[in-house]
C-alpha positions in Angstrom: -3.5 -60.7 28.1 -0.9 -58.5 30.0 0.7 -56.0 28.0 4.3 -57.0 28.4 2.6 -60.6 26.3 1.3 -58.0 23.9 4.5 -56.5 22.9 6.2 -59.8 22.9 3.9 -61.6 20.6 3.1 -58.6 18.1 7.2 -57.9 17.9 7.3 -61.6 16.3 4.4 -61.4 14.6 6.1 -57.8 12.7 9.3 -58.9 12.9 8.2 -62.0 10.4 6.1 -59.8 8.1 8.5 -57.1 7.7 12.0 -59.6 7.2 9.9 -60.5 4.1 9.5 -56.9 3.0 13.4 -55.7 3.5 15.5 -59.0 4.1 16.9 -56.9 7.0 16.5 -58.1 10.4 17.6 -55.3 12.6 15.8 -52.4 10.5 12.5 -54.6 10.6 13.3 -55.4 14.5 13.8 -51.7 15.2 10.7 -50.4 13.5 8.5 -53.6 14.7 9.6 -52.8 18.3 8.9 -49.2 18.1 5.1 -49.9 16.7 4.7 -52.8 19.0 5.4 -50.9 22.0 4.0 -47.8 21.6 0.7 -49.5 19.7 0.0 -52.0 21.7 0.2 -49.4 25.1 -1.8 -46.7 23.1 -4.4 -49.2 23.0 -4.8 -50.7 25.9 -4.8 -47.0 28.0 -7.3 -45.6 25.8 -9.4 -48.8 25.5 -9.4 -49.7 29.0 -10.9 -47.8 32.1 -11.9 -49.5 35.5 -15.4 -49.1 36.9 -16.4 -49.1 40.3 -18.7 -52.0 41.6 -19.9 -53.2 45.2 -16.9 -55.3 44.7 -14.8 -53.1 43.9 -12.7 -51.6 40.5 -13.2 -54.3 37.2 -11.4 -53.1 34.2 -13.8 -52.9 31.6 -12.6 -52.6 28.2 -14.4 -50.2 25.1 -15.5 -50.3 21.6 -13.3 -47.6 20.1 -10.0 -49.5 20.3 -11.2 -52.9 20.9 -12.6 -54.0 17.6 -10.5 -54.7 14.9 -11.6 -51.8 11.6 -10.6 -49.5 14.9 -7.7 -51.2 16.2 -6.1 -50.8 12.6 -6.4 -47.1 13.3 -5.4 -46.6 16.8 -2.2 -48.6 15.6 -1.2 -46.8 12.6 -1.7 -43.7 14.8 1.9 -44.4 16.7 3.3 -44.4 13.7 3.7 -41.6 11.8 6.4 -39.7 13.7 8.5 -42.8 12.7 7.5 -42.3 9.5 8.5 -39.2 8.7 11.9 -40.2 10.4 12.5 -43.2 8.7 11.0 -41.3 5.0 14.3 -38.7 5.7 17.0 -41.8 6.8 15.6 -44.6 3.9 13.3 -43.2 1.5 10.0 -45.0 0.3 10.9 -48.6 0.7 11.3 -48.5 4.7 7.7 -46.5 4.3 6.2 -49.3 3.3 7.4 -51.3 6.6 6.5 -49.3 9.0 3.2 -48.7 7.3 2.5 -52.5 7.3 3.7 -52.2 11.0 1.2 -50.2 11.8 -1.7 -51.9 10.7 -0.4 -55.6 11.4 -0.2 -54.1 15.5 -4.0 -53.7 16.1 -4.8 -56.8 15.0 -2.7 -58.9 16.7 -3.5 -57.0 19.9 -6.9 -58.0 19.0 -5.8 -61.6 18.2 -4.5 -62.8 22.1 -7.4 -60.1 23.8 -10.1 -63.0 21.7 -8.1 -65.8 23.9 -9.6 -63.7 27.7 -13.0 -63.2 29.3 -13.4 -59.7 28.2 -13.1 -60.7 23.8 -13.2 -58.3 21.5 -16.3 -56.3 20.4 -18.3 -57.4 16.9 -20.9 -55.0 16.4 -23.9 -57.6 15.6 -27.8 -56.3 14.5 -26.1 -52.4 15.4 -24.7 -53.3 18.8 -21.6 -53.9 20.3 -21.2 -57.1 21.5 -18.3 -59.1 23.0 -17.0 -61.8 20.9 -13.9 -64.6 23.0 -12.7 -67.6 21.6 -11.4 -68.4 25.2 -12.5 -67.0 27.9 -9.2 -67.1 30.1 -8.5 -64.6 33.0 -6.1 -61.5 31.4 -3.0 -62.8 34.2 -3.3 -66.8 33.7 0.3 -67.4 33.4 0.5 -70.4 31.4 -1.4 -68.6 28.4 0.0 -65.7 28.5 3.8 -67.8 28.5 2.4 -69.6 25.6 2.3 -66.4 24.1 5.3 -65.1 24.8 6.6 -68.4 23.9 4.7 -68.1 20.5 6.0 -64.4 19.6 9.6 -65.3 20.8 10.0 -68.2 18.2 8.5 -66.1 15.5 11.4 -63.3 16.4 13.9 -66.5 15.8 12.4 -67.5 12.7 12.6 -63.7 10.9 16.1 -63.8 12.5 16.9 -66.9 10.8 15.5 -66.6 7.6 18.1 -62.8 7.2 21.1 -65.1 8.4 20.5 -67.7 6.7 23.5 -70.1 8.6 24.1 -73.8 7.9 25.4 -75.3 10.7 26.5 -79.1 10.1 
C-alpha cells in the first residue's frame, strides 16, 4: 500500500483504540497521528530497499520490519521521545496511550502490506517466507481508497463516540 494509505488507515485504527483508553478525542488524535506517521515511515524506509534487475529497480521489501513480533518493535521505537513528553505534560495515564500506540502501529502496517504482492514474511520450517492474502499491486487505487475510506470512518466513529451528539 502507499504510505500516505498507511497513515490514514493506522490513524483510525489508533484513534478508535485510544478514545476507549482516555474518552478524549483530540489527545488520542494527537498522539495516534504522531505514532502513525512517524511509525509507519520508519518502517517502510528501513524495510524497503530497491534492487537492480535486467529490468530495472523492484522494491523489495525485508524481514526485520516486515513481520509482525518485529513490526511491534520498530513501532514502539518512534515513540518514546513522545513519551517522555507526554509523561512530564499528563502523568501515567496518557503513558499508557501512547504505549498502546505504539504497538497497535506495526501491526496494522502489517495488516494492509498482507492485502499486496509483496505480503508479509512468516518464518515457516526456519525461513522467511512471504505470506499475502491478496496479492494486489502497492498503487491500485481502488484498494488503496478502500483503505483510506476504511481508516477515515474509523476516525468518525472515535470522534463520535467523545461527542456523543443526538441530532433529531
Amino acid at each position: 500500500m502507499k504510505l500516505k494509505t498507511h497513515y490514514v488507515f493506522s490513524l483510525g485504527v489508533i484513534s478508535l483504540v485510544l478514545v476507549f483508553l482516555s474518552n478524549n478525542f483530540f489527545v488520542s488524535f494527537f498522539v495516534a497521528a504522531y505514532s502513525s506517521i512517524l511509525g509507519n515511515s520508519l518502517i517502510d524506509k528501513i524495510g524497503h530497499r530497491e534492487l537492480l534487475t535486467g529490468r530495472g529497480y523492484i522494491p523489495v521489501r525485508s524481514p526485520l520490519t516486515h513481520t509482525y513480533p518485529r513490526s511491534v518493535l520498530w513501532g514502539l521505537l518512534p515513540t518514546i521521545p513522545l513519551i517522555f513528553l507526554i509523561h512530564y505534560m499528563y502523568g501515567y495515564y496518557a503513558l499508557i496511550e501512547v504505549l498502546v500506540s505504539g504497538v497497535i502501529v506495526g501491526p496494522t502496517h502489517m495488516f494492509l502490506d498482507m492485502f499486496t504482492e509483496a505480503g508479509v514474511y512468516v518464518k515457516k520450517r526456519g525461513r522467511w517466507r512471504r505470506f499475502a492474502l491478496a496479492h494486489y499491486r502497492y498503487d491500485n487505487p481502488v484498494v488503496n481508497g478502500l483503505a483510506i475510506f476504511a481508516g477515515f470512518m474509523l476516525l468518525l466513529i472515535a470522534y463520535y463516540i467523545t461527542n456523543s451528539y443526538y441530532y433529531f
